[in-house]
N, C-alpha and C positions, 0 to 999 in steps of 0.2 A: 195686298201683295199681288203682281198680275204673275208671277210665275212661281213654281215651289220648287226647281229643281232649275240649272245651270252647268252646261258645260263650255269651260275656262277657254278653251282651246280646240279650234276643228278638229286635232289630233287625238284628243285626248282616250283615253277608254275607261276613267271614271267621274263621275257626275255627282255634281255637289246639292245638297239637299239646305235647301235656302228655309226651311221649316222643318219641323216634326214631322216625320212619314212614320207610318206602321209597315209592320209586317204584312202583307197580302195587298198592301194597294197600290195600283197602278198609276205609274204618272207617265204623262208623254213629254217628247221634247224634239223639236225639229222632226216629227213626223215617225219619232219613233216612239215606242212603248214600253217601259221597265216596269214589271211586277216585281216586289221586292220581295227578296226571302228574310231578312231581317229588320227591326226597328233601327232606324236612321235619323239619327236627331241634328238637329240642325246644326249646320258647319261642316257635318261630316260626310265621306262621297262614302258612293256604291259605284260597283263596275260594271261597265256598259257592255261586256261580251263575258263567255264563260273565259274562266285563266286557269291554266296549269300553273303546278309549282315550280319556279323558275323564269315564267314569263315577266315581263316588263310590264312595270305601272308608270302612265304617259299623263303628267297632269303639267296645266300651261304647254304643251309643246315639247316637256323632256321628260328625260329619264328621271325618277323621284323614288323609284323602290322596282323590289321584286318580290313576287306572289313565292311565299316559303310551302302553301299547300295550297289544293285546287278552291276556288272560289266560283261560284254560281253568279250566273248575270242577276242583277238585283240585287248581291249579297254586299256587305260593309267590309270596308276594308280597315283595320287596326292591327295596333302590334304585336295581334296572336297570329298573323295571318301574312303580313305585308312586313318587309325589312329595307331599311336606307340604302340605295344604290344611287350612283349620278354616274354620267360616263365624264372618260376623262379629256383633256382640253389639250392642245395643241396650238404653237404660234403658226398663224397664218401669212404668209404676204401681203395676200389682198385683205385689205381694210376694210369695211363695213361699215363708211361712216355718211352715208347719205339718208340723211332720217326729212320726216315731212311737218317741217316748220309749224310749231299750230299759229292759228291766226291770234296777233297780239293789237289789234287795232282798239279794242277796248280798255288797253291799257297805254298806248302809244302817248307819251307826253305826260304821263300822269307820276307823281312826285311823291317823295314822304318826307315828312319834318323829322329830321335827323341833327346830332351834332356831328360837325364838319371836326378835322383835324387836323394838323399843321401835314400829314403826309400824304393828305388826298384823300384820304379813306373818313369814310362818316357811320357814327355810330347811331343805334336805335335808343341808348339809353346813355345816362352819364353817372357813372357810378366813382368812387374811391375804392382801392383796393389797399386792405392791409394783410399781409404775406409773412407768415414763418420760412425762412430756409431750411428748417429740420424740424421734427415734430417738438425737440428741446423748449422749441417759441411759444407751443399751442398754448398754454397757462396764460402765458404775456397777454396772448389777443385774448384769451376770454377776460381778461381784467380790462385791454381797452374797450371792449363791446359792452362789454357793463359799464364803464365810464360814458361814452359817446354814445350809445346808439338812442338811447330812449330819450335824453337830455335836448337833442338835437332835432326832435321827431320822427326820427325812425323807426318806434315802438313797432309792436306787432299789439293786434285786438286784444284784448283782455277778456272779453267773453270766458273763458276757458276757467282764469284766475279768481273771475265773479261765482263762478260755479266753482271752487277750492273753497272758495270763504263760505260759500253755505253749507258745506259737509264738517268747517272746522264749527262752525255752529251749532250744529247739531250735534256730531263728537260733544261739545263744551256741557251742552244740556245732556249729557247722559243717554243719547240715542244710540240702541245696541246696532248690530252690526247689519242685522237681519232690518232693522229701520233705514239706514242709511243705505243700502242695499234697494230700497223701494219708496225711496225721497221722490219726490216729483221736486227734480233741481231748476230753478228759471233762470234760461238764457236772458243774458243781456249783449246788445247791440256793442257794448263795452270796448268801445274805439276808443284809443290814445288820438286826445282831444290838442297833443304839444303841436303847435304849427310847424312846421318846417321851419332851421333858420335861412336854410338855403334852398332854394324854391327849384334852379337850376340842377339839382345833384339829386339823383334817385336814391341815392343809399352809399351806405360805407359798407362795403363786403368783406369779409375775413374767412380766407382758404385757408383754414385746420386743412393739416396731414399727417401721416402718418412717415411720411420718408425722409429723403436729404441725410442720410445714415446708418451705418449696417449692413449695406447690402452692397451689390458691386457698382465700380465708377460709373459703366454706365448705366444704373439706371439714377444716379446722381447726375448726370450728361442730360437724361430723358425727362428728369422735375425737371431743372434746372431750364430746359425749352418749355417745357410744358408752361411754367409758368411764366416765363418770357413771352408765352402767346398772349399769357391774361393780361399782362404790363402791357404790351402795345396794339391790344384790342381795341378798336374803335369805341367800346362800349366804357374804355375806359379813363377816365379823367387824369389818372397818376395813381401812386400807389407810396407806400409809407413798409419799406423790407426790414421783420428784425429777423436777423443773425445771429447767432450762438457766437460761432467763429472757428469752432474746429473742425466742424461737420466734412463730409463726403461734397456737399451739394455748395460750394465755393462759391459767392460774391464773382468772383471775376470769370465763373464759369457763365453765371447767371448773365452780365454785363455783356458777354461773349454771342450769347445765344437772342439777346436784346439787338446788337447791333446785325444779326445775321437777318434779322427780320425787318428792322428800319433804322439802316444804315446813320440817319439824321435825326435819331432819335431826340425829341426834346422835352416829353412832356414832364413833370416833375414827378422828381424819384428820390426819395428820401431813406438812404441804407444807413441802418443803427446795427452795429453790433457789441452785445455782450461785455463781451469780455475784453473790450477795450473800456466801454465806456463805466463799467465796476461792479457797482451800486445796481439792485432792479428797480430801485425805486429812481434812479438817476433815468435810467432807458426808458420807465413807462412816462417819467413826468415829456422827455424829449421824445417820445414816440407822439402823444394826444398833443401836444406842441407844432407837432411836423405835422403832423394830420390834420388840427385843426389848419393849418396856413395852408394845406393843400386845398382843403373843403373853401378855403374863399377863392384862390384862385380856379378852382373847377366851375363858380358857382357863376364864372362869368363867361360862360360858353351858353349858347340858348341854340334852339333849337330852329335850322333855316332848310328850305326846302333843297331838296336832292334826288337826282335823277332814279330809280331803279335796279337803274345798273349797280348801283351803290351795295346792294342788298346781297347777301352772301347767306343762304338757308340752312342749316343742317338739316340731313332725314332721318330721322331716326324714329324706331318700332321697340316696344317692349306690353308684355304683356298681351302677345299676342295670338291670336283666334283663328278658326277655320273662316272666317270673312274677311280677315286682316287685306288677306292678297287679291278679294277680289273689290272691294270697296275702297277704304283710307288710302292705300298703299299706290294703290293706279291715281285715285283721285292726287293725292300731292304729286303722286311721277307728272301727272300734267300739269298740274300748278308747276314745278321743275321744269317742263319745256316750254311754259310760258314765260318763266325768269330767264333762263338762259336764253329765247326769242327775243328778249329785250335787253340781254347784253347784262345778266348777270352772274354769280355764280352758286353752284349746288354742292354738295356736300354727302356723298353716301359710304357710310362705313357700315362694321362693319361684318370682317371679314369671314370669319366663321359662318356667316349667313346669306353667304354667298356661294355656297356647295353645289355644285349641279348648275352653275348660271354662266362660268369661267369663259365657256368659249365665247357665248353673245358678247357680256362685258370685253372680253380681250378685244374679239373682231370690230368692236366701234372703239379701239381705242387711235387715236389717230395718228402715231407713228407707230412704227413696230417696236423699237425701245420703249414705248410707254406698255404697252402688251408682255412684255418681256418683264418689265418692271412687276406689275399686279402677279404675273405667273408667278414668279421667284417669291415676292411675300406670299402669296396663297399657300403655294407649294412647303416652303419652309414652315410657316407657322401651322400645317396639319403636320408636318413631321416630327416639330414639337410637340404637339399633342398628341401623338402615337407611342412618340416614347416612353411617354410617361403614363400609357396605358387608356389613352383617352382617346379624341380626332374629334373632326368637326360633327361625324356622325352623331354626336354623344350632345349634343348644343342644347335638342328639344327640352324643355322644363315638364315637369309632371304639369302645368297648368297648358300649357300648348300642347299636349298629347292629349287632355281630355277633352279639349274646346276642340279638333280634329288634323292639327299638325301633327301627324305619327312619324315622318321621316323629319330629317334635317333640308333633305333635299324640296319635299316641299313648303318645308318654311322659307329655306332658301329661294325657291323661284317667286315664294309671295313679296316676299320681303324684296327681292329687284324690283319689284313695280315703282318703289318709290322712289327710285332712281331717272323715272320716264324711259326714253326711244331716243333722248339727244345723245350724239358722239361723246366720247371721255376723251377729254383735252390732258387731265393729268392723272398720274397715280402719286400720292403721296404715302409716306413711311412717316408715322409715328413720333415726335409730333410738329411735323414740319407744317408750314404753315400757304395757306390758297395764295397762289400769285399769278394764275391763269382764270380767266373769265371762263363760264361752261361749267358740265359734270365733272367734277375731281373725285376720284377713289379713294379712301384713307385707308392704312388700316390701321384697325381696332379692336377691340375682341366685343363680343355679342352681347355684355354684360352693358345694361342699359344707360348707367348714372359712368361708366369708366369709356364708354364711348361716347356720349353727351359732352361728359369733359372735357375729350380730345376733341371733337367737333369746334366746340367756341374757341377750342386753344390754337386750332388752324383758322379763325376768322368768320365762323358764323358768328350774325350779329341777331339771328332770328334761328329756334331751332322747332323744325313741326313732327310732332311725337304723335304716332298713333299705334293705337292699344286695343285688341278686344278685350280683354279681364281687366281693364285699369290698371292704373300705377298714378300716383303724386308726383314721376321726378320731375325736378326745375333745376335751375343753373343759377349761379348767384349775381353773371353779369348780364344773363343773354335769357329775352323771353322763350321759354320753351312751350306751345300750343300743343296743348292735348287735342287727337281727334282721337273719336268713338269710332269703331268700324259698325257698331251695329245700335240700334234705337234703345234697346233695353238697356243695355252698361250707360246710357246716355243719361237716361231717365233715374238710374240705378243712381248711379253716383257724378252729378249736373256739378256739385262741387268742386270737384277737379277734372273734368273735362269741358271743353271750350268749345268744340265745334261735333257736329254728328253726322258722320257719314254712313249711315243707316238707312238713309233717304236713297241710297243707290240700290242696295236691296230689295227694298220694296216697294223699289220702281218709281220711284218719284220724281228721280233726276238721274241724269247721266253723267259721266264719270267727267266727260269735258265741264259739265256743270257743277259740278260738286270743286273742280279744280277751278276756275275759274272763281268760285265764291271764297275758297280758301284766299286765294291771291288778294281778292279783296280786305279781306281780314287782317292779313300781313300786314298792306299799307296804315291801316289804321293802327296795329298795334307798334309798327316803325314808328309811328306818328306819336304814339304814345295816347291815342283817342281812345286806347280799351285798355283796359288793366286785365292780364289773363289770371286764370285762376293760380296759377304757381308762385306768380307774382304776390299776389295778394296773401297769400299764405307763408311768404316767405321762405319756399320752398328752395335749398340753395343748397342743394346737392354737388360736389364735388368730390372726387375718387381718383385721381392721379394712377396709370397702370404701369406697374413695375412689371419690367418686360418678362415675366415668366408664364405661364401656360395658363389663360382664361377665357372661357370660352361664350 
């Protein structure tokens, strides 16, 4: 490591401790010197000058809290000492949209094996989707997923199963509990050895939910788009819809919200409902019927090379750490102004973890009604959550207030990084879907697996996740890339994380560099040349957000 201590911002007046410090030892930085009055563990800052109570805490360049009692230069700032403050944001005239291009020449010309789609748009993966309109379906699809998935070779490892059958083993031989308890169980490699029958088709998908009923029209209006995005995803081949038939979440609300997205909709759509067709055993024999004719017709689409531009990122952070914002979070923001450089588009939701950042985001937004737009969802969605006793203040998790996010405000400024320096071309509302090249805004609530969702439902075909604490989530149509903010969680848990940006920490690379290697990564997994670990796990998180307060 060439430095133990960082400060984010020339403004800033607390400094982040990139290792373990003690109480009494002094580090320098930029020619100055901090002797600390307390033990400072890594991620977490100390302040760079004495503070009264009531002064402002300046990290990244904003407001991110206020000193509740005096603090000592040297001393730690936490939530016995420091409280969530951001100042508040204003539409501007002047615009702020003149950023500095990064250089995209190592990527100029360069292409990923995608499937193409009868609307222009090309997807990273080709999957089948089969779709309940109301949770009434969920049963249906687990009977056709135990029919289809493993038959066809879409199993998942067995490992797992091989290790069930040596505890039933032992159980059988009378091993007490305290034995079985201290089995040395051996893993097996226990891959599903069924070929694929269709070489072309990555998998048959099935979005279980829990909505489409009970609750008000619209958040039957808001499935019903939502999964309108999955239907005319690029990642997706067609899909196979069952229906109840008296639900909230209507067929023709569904068909409505299809055509809002692509007008010349064609790809094949297979809608069975219930309670016309009688019998369940009549709808599931015509549901594996319509699916199987789907799965051939998918199975004739291959994958042919495609521009860049083609590429549509989600960013999204969960399980996040006092290094989140100075590591992963900048590293994809530049990967982000490398895509957009090349005429693609980005993806940052969201909203809740955007506190304290309104004005920058607003002033690069590139009309004044796109600015007005963000302001108005910002502004409402904390007023929803004040009401009801909460606000965006409240977002931090117990596990990001101990790894060194004590404010909202600065998880909020870490968490902008991965949005990059490019202008916002659009704000989008919930879950409408990307139709401008560039940075687009969504909003979303902070909750990791219900903004991933909305993410692919607006058109990411790739979504780059970074985490200091880990998390598993995946998406069931769209690769989700785990990065590591820091080498240890890396090393920790290599299973489900894919890339480490820990190497910016401790100095190995810089942040254009670590974004630049990301980008590479992408193409090959658009290419389909990397299997990421979500993938491989079958990790297929889906959470649909009913518009009420989540934060």
């Amino acid at each position: 490591m060439k430095q133990k201590v960082l400060k984010v911002n020339a403004d800033d007046n607390v400094v982040v401790a990139l290792t373990n410090l003690s109480k009494g030892e002094t580090v320098s930085l930029d020619g100055q010197e901090y002797t600390l009055t307390d033990d400072i563990a890594a991620k977490h800052k100390f302040v760079a000058t004495d503070l009264q109570a009531g002064d402002s805490i300046i990290m990244y360049g904003v407001l991110v809290g206020k000193a509740q009692s005096p603090i000592k230069k040297g001393g730690l700032i936490s939530t016995g000492n420091v409280k969530h403050a951001a100042n508040d944001f204003e539409i501007s005239a002047r615009r702020n949209t003149d950023w500095k291009k990064p250089d995209v020449s190592k990527f100029a010309g360069r292409t990923f094996m995608g499937y193409h789609r009868p609307n222009g748009e090309v997807g990273t993966a080709n999957y089948w989707l089969v779709i309940p309109m109301v949770f009434c379906e969920n049963r249906n699809l687990d009977v056709l997923q135990e029919s289809l998935v493993r038959d066809l070779g879409y199993g998942r490892n067995k490992k797992y199963k091989y290790q069930a059958q040596q505890l039933i083993e032992l159980y059988k031989t009378g091993k007490s509990v305290e034995d079985i308890l201290n089995a040395d169980i051996r893993t097996s490699a226990g891959e599903d050895n069924a070929q694929r029958l269709f070489p072309n088709v990555d998998g048959i998908k099935f979005l279980n939910h829990e909505g489409g009923c009970g609750g008000t029209r619209q958040d039957a209006q808001a499935l019903c788009g939502l999964l309108a995005g999955y239907i005319t995803h690029p990642n997706c081949a067609g899909a196979t819809v069952l229906s109840l038939g008296c639900q909230n979440a209507q067929v023709s609300i569904l068909e409505e919200e299809i055509k809002k997205r692509d007008a010349n909709f064609s790809k094949p759509l297979y809608i069975l409902e219930q309670q016309k067709i009688g019998l369940e055993s009549d709808l599931l024999a015509a549901a594996i019927k319509h699916t199987f004719a789907g799965l051939i017709l998918a199975n004739q689409t291959k994958r042919e090379a495609a521009p860049l531009s083609k590429l549509t990122i989600g960013l999204e952070c969960g399980g996040s750490d006092g290094f989140s914002g100075i590591s992963a979070n900048p590293a994809i923001g530049y990967t982000s102004d490398l895509l957009v450089g090349l005429g693609g588009s980005v993806i940052l939701s969201e909203f809740p973890e955007l506190c304290g950042v309104e004005q920058g985001l607003s002033d690069r937004c590139v009309q004044v009604d796109i600015a007005k737009r963000f302001s108005s969802l910002m502004k409402t969605y904390n007023a929803r959550a004040v009401a009801v006793g909460s606000g965006f203040d409240m977002n931090p998790s117990p596990g990001n207030i101990k790894d060194g996010l004590i404010t909202d405000a600065i998880k909020s400024a870490g968490a902008a990084k991965k949005g990059g320096t490019s202008p916002v071309t659009d704000v989008l509302d919930y879950p409408e879907k990307v139709s401008k090249p560039g940075l687009n805004l969504l909003c979303t609530p902070g909750n990791d697996v219900e903004s991933t969702t909305a993410e692919v439902a607006s058109g990411a075909n790739i979504v780059l996740f970074t985490t200091g604490l880990g998390t598993p989530t995946g998406n069931p149509i769209a690769p989700v890339v785990k990065l590591s903010s820091n080498t240890i969680l890396y090393n920790k848990m290599r299973d489900i994380i894919d890339i480490n940006t820990g190497t910016i920490i401790e100095g190995e690379e810089t942040i254009e560099q670590a974004g630049e290697r990301i980008l590479d990564y992408v193409i090959k997994v658009a290419s389909g040349e990397l299997e990421i670990s979500a993938v491989r796990h079958g990790q297929d998180d889906f959470i649909p957000w009913k518009r009420g307060v989540s934060l």
